[in-house]
C-alpha positions in Angstrom: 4.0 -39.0 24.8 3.2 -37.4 28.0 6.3 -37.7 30.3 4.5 -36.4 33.5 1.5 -39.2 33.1 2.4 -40.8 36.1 2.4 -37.8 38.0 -0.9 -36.5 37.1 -2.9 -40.2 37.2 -2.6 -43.0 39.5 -1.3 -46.4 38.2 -3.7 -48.2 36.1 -5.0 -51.5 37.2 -2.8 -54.3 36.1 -3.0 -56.5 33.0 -5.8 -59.5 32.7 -6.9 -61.1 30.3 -10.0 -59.5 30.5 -8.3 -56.1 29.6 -9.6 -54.1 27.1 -7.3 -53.0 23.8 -7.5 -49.3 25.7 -7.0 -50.3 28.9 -3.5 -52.0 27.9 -2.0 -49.3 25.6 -3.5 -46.8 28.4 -1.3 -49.1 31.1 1.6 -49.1 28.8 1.7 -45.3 28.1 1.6 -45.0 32.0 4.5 -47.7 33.0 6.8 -45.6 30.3 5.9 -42.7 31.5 7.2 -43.6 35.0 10.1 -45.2 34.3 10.9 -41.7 32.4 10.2 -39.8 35.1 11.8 -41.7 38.0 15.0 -41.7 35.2 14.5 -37.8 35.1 14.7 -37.3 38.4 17.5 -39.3 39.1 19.7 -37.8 36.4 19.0 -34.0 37.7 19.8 -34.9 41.6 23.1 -34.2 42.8 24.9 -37.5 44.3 24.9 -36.9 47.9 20.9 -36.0 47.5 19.9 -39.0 45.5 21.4 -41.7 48.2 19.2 -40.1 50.5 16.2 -40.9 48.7 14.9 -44.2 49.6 14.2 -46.3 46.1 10.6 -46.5 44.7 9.1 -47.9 41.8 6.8 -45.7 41.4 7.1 -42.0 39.9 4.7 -40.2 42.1 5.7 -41.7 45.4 9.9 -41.2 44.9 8.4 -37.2 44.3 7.1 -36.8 48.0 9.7 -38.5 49.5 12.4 -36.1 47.9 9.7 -33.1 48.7 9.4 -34.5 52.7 13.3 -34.4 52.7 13.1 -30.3 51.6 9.7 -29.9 53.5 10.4 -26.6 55.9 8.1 -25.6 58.8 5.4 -23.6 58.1 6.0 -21.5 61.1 9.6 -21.1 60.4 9.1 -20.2 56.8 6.2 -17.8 58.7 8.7 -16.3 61.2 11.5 -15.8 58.3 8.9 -13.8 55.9 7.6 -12.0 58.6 11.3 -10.9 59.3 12.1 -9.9 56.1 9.0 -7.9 55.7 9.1 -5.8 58.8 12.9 -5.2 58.9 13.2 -4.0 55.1 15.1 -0.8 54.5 15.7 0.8 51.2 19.0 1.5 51.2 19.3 2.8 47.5 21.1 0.0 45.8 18.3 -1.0 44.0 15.7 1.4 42.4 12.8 1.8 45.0 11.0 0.0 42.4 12.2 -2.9 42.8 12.5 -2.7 46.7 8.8 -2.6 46.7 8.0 -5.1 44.6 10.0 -7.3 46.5 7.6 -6.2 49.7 4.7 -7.1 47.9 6.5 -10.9 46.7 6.8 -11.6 50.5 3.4 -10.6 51.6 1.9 -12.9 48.7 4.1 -15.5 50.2 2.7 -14.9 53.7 -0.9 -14.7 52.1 0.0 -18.0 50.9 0.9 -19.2 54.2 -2.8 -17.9 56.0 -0.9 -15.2 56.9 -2.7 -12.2 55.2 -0.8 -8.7 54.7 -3.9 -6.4 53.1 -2.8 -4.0 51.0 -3.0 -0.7 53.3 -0.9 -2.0 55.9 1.6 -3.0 53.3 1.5 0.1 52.0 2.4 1.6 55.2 5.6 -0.9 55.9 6.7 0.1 52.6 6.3 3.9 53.2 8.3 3.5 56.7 10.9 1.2 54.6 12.0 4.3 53.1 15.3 6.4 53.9 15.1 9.7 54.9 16.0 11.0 51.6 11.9 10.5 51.2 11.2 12.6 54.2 8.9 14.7 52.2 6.9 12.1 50.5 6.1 10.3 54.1 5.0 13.8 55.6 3.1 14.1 52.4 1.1 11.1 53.1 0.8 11.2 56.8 -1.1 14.6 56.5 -3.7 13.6 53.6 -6.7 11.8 54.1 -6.5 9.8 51.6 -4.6 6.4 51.1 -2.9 5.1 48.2 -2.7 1.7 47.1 -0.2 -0.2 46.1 0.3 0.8 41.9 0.5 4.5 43.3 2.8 4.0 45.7 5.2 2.6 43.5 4.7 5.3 40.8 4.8 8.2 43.0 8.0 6.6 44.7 9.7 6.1 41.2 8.9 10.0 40.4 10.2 11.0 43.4 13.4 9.0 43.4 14.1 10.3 39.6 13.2 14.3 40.6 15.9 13.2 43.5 18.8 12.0 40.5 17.9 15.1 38.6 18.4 17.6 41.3 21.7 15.7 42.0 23.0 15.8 38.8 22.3 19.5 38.5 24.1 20.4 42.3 27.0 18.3 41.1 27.4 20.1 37.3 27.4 23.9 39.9 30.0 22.3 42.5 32.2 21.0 39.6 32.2 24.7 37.5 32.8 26.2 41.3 35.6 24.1 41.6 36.6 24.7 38.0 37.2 28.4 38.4 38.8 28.1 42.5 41.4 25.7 40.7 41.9 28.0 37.8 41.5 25.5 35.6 39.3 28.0 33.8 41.5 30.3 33.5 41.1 32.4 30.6 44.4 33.1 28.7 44.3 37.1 29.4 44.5 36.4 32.7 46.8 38.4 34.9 50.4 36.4 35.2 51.7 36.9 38.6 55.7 36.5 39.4 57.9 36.1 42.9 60.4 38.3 41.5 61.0 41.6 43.5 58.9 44.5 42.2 60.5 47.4 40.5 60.1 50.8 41.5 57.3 52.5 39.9 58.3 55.4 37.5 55.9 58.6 37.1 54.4 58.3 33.5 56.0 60.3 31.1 52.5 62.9 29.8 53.3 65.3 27.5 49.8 66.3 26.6 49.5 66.1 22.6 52.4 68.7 22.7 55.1 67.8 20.2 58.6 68.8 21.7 60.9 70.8 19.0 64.1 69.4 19.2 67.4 72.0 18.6 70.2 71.1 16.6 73.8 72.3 17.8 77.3 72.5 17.0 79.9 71.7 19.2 80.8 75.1 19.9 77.4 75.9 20.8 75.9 78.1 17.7 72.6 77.0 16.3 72.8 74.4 12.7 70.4 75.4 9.6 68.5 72.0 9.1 67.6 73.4 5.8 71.3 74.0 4.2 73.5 72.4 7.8 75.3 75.9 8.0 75.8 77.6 11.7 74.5 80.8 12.9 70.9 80.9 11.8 68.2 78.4 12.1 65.5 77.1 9.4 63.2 79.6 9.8 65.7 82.3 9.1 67.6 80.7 6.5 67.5 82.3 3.3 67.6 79.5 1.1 65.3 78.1 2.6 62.6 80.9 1.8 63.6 80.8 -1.6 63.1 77.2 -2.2 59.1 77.9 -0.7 59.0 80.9 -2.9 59.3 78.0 -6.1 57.3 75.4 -4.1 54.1 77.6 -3.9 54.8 78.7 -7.2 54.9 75.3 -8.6 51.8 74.4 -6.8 49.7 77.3 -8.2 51.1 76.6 -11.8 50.0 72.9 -11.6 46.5 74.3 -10.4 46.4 76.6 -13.5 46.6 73.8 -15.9 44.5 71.1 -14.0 41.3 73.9 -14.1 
């Protein structure tokens, strides 16, 4: 069944006895589909809406009265689109995108309206619509020749706007690794540990060159101590023990020689 039958046709001419088979099912087809409609409507209205609305019978008819109740004038709907197209500013909360297309969505409106924005001049509102952060791209076009329309504009726009994003992302990855190492939170572990305690006098490093100091072994009266056999009055080198035991060391060496050749 088509539900909107009454809304596309006018009411068939009422039921004789001279009707046709097809001219009463096409008048019953019609009647239900009004009644549906009219239902429809009804049911979707809010309360305070539908008492406005005067009763009608018929489907069509109840539709222009509710549209005469919502009707706006066409020179205010004029003056409010022509508002919101010349006082647009992008102001970055949306992608400039979509801030365009919604320049181009009011323009078609006003086109609607016998109001016609051509393309160029839109194209120029919507350059001028931009913040400063498209200085460049405005200079850009002011000094060329030639004109872009309105598909260009928006992809040149989205470029720019994403070159913008990447250039932010890499200032903010430098400022944060500045700030990084000023807070010394990148710190390497090696580093240089600093204290408040008082400093200590500096002491003159001890240098003794490679030079190994012979050390002197004494009694307590005084008289030098054999290291070799610990008796006083001679030293190592002088101790005659001593040269006897290298006497038998070299000796031994060049006997254990003789019987590894």
């Amino acid at each position: 069944m088509d539900l909107d039958l009454a809304l596309r046709e006018d009411e068939p001419a009422a039921i004789t006895d001279q009707s046709t088979a097809e001219q009463k099912q096409k008048k019953e087809k019609w009647d239900k589909s009004n009644r549906m409609s009219i239902l429809i409507m009804k049911r979707t209205m809010a309360e305070t809406v539908r008492g406005g609305i005067p009763n009608n019978d018929n489907a069509k008819a109840f539709l222009e009265a509710v549209g005469a109740k919502f009707k706006e004038s066409q020179k205010a709907e004029t003056t409010f689109l022509m508002n919101a197209l010349t006082t647009s500013r992008y102001d970055g909360s949306s992608g400039v995108r979509e801030h365009i297309m919604k320049m181009i969505d009011v323009a078609s409106k006003l086109n609607e309206l016998e109001v016609p924005i051509s393309d160029p001049i839109l194209v120029n509102m919507a350059i001028n619509s931009l913040s400063s952060k498209f200085e460049q791209l405005k200079v850009s076009y002011n000094t060329q020749k030639e004109t872009w329309d309105l598909n260009e504009l928006i992809s040149i726009c989205a470029q720019e706007e994403e070159r913008q994003k990447q250039e932010k992302k890499e200032v903010n990855l430098v400022h944060s690794a500045h700030m990084d190492n000023a807070s010394g939170s990148g710190k390497s572990p090696n580093a240089p540990k600093f204290s408040n305690a008082p400093a200590k006098t500096a002491q003159p490093p001890k240098v003794n060159h490679g030079l190994k100091v012979k050390k002197f072994n004494f009694n307590k009266k005084g008289s030098f101590i054999c290291y070799f056999c610990k008796k006083a009055g001679h030293m190592k080198k002088n101790c005659e023990k001593h040269k006897r035991w290298q006497k038998r060391k070299v000796f031994r060496c060049l006997f254990q020689m003789f019987l590894c050749a």
